[in-house]
N, C-alpha and C positions, 0 to 999 in steps of 0.2 A: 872890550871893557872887562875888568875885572870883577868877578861877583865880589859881594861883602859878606862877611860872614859872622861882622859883629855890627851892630846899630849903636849909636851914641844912647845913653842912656835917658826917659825923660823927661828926670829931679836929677840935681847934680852933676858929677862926672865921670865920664867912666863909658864901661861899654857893657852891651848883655849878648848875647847867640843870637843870631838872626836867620840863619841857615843851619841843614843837618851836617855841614863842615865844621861851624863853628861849634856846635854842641857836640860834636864827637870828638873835637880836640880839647874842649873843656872838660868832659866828663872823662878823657884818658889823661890830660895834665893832675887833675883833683885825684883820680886812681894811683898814678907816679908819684904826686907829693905826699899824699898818704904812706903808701910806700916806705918812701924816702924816710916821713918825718919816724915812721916808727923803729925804721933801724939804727935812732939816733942811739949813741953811745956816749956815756956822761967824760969818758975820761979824752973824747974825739970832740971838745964840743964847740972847736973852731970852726974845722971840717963841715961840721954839719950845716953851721949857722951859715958858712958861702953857698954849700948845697942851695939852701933855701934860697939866698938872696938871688944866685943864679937861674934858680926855675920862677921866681918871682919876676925877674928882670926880663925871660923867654917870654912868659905869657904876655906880660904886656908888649914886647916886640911884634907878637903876633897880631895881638889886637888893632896894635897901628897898623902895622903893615897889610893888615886884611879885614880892618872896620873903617867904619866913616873917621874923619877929621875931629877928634876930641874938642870938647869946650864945653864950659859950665853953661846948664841950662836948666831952665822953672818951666817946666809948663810943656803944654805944644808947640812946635818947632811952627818957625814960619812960615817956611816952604811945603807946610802940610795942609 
């Protein structure tokens, strides 16, 4: 079985680290997009905006592919 390394989140939707996997690829994604956003250059500023959308669009790849199954949720889960 595969560990998880994001938990659904639980208000809302979304996900949070659940393992030292997951929070060492979020704390090195947040490091890269920092990064990233500060080399923005005003007269590149197509360039940049795909940069983002594409580390945007990673992180949540990863989150599915390595967290629980997404859904809006209030409260305590049921199976808890």
């Amino acid at each position: 079985m595969n560990k998880i390394w994001f938990k659904r989140k639980l208000y809302g939707w979304g996900w949070t680290p659940s393992s030292w996997e997951g929070w060492l690829f979020t704390l090195a994604w947040i490091i890269v997009f920092i990064y990233s956003v500060q080399k923005i250059n005003d007269h590149e500023w197509l360039k940049n905006l795909v940069v983002v959308f594409i580390m945007i669009a990673f992180l949540i790849f990863i989150c599915y592919k390595k967290g629980e199954k997404p859904k809006w949720q209030w409260g305590k889960r049921l199976e808890d």
